[in-house]
C-alpha positions as CSV (number, residue, x, y, z in Angstrom):
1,X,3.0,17.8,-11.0
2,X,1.2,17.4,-7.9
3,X,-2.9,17.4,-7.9
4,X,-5.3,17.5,-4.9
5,X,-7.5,14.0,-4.6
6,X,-9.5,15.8,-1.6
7,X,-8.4,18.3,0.8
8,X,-6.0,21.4,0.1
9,X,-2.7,21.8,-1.0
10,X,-1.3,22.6,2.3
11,X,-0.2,19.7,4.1
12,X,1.8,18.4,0.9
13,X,3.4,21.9,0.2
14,X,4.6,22.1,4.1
15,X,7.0,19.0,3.4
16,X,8.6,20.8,0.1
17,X,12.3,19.8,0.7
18,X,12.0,17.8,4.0
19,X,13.5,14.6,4.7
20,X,11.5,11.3,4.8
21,X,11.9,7.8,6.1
22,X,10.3,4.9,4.7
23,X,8.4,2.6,6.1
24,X,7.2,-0.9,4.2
25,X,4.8,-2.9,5.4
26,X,5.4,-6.2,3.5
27,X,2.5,-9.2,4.1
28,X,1.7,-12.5,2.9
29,X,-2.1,-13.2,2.9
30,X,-2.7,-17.1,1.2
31,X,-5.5,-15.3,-0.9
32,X,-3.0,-14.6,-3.6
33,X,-3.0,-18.5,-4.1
34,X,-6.0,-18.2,-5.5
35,X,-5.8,-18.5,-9.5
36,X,-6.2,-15.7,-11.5
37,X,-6.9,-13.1,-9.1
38,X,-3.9,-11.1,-8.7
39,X,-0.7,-10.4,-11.0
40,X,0.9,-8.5,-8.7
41,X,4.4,-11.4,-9.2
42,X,5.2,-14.3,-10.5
43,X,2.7,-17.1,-11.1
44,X,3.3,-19.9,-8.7
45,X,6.3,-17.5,-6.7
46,X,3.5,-15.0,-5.3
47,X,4.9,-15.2,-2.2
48,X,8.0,-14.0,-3.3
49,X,6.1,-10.4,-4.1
50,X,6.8,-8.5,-0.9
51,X,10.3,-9.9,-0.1
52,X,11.6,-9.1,-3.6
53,X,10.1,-5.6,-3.0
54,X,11.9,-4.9,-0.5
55,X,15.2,-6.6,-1.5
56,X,15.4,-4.1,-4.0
57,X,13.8,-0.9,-3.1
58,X,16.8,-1.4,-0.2
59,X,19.7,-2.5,-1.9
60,X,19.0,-2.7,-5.7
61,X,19.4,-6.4,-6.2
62,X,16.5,-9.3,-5.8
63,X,18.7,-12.3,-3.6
64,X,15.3,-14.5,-3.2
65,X,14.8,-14.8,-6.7
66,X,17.1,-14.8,-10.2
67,X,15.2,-12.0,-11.5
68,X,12.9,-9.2,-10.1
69,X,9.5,-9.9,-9.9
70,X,7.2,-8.8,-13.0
71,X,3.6,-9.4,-14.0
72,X,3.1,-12.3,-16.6
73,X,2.2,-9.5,-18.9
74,X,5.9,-8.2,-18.0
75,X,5.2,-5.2,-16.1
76,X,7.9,-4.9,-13.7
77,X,7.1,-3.9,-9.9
78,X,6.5,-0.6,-9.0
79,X,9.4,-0.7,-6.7
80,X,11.6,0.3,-9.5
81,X,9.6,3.9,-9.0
82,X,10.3,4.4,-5.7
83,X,13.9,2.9,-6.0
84,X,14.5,5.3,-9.0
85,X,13.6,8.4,-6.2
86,X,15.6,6.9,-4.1
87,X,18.6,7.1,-5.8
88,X,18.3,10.2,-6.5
89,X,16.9,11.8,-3.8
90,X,17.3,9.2,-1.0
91,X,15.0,9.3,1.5
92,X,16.6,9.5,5.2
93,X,15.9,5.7,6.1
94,X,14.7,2.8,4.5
95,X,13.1,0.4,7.2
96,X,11.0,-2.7,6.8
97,X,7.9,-4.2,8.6
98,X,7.8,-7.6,8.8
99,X,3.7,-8.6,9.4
100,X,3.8,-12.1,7.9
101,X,6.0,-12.8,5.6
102,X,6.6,-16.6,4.4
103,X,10.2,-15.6,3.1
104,X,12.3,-12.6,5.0
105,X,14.4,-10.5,2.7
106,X,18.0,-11.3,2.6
107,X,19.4,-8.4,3.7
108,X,22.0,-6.8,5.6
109,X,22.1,-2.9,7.5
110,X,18.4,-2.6,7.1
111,X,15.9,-2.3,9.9
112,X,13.7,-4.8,9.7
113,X,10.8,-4.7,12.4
114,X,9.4,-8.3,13.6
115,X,6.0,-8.7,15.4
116,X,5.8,-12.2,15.5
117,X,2.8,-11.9,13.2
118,X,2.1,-14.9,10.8
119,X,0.9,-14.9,7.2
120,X,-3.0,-14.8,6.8
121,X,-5.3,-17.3,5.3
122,X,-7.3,-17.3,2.2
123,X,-10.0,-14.8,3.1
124,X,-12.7,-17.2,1.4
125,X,-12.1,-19.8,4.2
126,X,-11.7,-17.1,7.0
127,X,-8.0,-14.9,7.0
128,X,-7.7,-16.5,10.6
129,X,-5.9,-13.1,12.0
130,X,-6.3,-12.1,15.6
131,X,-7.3,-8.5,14.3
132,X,-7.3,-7.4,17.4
133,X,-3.8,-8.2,18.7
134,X,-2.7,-7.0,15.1
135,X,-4.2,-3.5,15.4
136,X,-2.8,-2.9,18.9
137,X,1.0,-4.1,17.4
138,X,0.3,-1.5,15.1
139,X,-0.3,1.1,18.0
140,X,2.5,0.6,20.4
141,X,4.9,0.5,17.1
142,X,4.0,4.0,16.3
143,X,4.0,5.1,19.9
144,X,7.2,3.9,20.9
145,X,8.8,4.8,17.5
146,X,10.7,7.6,16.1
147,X,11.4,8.1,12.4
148,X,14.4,10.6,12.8
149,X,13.6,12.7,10.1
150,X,11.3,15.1,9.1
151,X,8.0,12.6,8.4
152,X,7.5,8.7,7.8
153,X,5.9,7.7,4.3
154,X,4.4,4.2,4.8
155,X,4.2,1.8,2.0
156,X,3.1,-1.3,1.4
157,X,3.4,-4.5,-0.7
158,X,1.0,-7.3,-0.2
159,X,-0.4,-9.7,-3.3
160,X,-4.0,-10.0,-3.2
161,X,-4.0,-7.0,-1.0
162,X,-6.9,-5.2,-3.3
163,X,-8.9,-7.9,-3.2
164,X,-9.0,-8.2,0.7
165,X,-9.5,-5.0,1.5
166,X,-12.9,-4.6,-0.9
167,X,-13.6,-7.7,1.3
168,X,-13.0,-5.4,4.5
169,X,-14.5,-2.3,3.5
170,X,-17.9,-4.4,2.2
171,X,-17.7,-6.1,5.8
172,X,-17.7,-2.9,7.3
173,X,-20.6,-1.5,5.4
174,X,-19.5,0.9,3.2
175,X,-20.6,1.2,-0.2
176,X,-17.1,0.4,-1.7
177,X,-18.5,-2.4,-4.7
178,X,-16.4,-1.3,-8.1
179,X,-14.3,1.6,-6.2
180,X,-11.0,-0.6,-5.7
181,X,-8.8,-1.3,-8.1
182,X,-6.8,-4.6,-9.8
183,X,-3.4,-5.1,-10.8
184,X,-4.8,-6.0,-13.8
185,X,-6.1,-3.6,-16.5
186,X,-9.5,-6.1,-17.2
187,X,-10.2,-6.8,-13.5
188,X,-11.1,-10.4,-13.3
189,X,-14.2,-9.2,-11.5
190,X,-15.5,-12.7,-12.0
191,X,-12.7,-14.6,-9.9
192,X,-12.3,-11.6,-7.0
193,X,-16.5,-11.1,-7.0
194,X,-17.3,-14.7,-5.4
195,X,-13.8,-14.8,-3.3
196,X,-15.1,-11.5,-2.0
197,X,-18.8,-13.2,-1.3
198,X,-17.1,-16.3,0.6
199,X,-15.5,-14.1,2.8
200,X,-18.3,-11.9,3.3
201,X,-20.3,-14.7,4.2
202,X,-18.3,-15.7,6.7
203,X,-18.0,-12.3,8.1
204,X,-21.7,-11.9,8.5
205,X,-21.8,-14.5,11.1
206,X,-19.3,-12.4,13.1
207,X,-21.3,-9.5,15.4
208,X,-18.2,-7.4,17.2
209,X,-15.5,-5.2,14.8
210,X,-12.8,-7.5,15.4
211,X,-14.0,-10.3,14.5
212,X,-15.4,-9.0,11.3
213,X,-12.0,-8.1,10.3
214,X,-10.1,-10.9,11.2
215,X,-12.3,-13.1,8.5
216,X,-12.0,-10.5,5.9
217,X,-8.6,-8.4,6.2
218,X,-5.0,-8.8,5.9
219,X,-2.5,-8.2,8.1
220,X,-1.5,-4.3,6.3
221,X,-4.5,-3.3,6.9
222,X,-4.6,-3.9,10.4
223,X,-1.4,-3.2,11.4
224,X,-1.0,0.5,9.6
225,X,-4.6,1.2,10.9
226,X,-3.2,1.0,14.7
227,X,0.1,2.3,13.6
228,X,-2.1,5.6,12.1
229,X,-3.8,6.2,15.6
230,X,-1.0,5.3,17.5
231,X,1.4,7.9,15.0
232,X,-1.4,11.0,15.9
233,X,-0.1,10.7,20.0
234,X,3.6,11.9,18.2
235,X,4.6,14.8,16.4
236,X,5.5,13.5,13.0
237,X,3.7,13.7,10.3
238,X,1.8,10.2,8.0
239,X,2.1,9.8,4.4
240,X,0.2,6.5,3.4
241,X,1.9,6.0,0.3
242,X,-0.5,4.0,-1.5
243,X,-4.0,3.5,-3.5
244,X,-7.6,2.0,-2.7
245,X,-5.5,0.0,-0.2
246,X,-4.6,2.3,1.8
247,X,-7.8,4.0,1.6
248,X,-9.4,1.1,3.1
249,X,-6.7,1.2,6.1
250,X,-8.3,4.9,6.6
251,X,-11.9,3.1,6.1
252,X,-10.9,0.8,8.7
253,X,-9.5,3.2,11.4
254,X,-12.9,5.3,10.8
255,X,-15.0,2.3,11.5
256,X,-12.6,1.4,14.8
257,X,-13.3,5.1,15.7
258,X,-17.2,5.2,15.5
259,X,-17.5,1.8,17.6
260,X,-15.1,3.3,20.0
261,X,-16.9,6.9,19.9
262,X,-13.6,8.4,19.5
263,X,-12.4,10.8,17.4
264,X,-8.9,11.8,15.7
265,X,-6.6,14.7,14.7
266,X,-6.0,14.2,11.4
267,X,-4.1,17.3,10.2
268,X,-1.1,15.2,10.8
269,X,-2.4,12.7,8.4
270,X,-2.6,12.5,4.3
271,X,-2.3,9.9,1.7
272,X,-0.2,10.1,-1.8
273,X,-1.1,7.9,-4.6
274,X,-0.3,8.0,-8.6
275,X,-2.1,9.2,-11.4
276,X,-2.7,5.5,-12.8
277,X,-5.2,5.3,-9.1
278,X,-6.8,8.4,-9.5
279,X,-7.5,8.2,-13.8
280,X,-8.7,4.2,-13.1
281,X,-12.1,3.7,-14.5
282,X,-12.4,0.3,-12.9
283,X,-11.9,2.6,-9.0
284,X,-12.8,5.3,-7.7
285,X,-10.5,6.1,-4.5
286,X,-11.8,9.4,-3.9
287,X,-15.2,7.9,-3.6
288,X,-13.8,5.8,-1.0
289,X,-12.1,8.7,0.9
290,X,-15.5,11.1,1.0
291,X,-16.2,8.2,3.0
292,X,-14.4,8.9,6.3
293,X,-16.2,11.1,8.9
294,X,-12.7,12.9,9.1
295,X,-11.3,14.9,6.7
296,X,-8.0,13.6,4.9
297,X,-5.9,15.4,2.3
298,X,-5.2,13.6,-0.1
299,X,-3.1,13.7,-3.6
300,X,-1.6,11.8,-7.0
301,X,1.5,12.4,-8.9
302,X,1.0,13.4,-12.4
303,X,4.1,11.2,-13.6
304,X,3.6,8.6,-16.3
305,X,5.5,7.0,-18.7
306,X,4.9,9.2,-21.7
307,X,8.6,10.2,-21.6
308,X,9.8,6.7,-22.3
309,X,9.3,4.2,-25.7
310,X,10.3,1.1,-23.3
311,X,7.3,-1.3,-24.0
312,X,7.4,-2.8,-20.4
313,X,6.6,0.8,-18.8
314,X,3.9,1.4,-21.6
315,X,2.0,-0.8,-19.9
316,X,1.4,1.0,-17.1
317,X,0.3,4.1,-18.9
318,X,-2.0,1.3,-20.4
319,X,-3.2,0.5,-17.2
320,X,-1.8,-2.9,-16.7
321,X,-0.4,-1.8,-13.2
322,X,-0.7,1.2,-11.1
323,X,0.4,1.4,-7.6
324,X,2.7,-0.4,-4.8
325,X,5.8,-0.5,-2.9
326,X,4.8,3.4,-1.6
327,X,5.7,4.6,-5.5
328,X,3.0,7.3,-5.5
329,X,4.5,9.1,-2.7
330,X,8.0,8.2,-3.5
331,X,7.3,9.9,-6.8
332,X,5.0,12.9,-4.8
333,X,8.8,12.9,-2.4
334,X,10.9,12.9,-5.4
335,X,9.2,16.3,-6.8
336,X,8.7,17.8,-4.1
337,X,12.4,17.7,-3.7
338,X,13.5,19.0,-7.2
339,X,13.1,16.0,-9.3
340,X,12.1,16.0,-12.7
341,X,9.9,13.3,-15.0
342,X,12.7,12.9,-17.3
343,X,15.0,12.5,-14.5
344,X,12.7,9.7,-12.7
345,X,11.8,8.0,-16.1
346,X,15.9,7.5,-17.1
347,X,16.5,6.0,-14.1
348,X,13.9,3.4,-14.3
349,X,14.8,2.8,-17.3
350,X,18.5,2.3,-16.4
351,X,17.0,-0.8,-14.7
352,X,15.7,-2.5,-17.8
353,X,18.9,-2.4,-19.7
């Protein structure tokens, strides 16, 4: 139920039955304004995405919104995945990163981490983000921090967040055109393509790294990139719980690495996605990986929705939605701690009722 991306098998069967916390990264970035390019919410309330995430992957219930957020072709969030693990195998602590939100989550009991870090702009007119002071947030975080468990899985939810970081990893030179993928099944290649050539644009009058990626990233990217280097002074172990995003975060820490001349440890290090990333025609995130100058392990669930007849999760075997809100790992936690498909489908479909 679990498959190699790249790498071996090893790092992921070493955390068979160990305890997680979960860490969220939740951003804002006003590129999701733009129409058409994302349905990763709901239209006009895209803002909403990340807090609404969190509210219920945390507690169960969305409290900044009447009803949880869902695609206008009605695919619900993937946070129903990794609140369906969850509850039935809950993972040791749920904690949130704050790095821009317009809304905060209304919630009580649960960390949330602020770093006086603001929403990005549009990456078409420049994202405006002082990469620089992002990244090194993102490093004295992970220094200072420690998960109390066995290993952190760090998710993400940010709208539009696809679409920036093929913006990034272009900036940065790699070869990354058609390798990241949409919330949409038809990728509105059309709408993303000349967002993508704004910001590049802009980013080619830039000369230094930084600056580069303050035009074109958000603040996820940024952030979990210094959290990743800054995590490899510790002794826990990384699971970047996520798609061709968090790919690029890995892109963006190997391009920090070869300006700097440094190097990194990365047997500490591995990223968990789902099978509706890795069997994407429209991506290719182990292209993207086979990228790095480091090695990486790197693996999918096999779960799907083949189990269920409810038309909403159809869709995502159809490919109308495929990652988010750290469900590929949540699902690669869940079986790696005993869980079963039929298990996880029931109880997201408990949700729907």
């Amino acid at each position: 139920m679990i498959k190699n991306i790249i790498g071996n098998i090893d790092f992921i069967e070493s955390l068979r039955g160990k305890e997680a916390t979960f860490l969220l990264s939740l951003s804002n970035t006003k590129t999701a304004n733009i129409a058409g390019i994302t349905q990763a919410g709901i239209p006009g309330m895209l803002h909403l995405t990340p807090t609404l995430d969190a509210e219920f992957v945390t507690t169960g219930e969305v409290r900044s919104l009447e009803n949880i957020a869902k695609t206008p072709k009605g695919v619900p969030t993937p946070a129903l995945l990794t609140r369906a693990v969850h509850l039935l195998k809950p993972f040791k602590n749920i904690e949130l990163l704050n790095l821009g939100l317009e809304i905060v989550p209304d919630i009580k009991h649960f960390k949330i981490h602020n770093f006086d870090i603001n929403p990005s702009e549009s990456i078409d007119k420049g994202a405006f983000i002082n990469a620089m002071e992002v990244f090194q947030k993102g490093i004295s975080f992970a220094t200072d921090y420690d998960p109390k468990s066995d290993y952190v899985i760090l998710g993400e939810s940010v709208p539009s967040g696809t679409t920036t970081a093929l913006a990034t990893a272009l900036a940065l030179g790699y070869d990354a055109k058609d390798k990241f993928s949409s919330s949409f099944k038809d990728v509105p290649n059309s709408i993303k393509a000349q967002v993508v050539e704004d910001a590049l644009s802009l980013a080619n009058q830039e000369n230094e790294l930084f600056e580069k990626l303050g035009v074109t990233c958000d603040n996820m990217l940024l952030f979990n990139a210094g959290f990743i280097l800054g995590s490899m002074q510790k002794d826990y172990k990384v699971v970047l719980a996520g798609g061709t995003q968090m790919a690029c975060v890995l892109l963006v820490v190997n391009s920090i690495l070869k300006t700097m001349d440094g190097n990194i440890d990365s047997s500490k290090l591995a990223l968990c996605t789902t099978k509706w990333v890795y069997e994407d025609c429209y991506s290719d995130i182990e292209a993207l990986l086979k990228m790095l100058d480091f090695k990486i392990d790197a693996y999918y669930s096999q779960f799907d929705f083949s189990l269920s007849n409810h038309p909403a999760l159809k869709l995502y075997d159809n490919g109308e939605a495929k990652e988010g809100v750290g469900a590929g790992a949540a699902l690669v936690y869940g079986l790696l701690n005993g869980l079963t498909k039929e298990q996880i489908t029931n109880k997201v479909e408990s949700f729907l009722q």
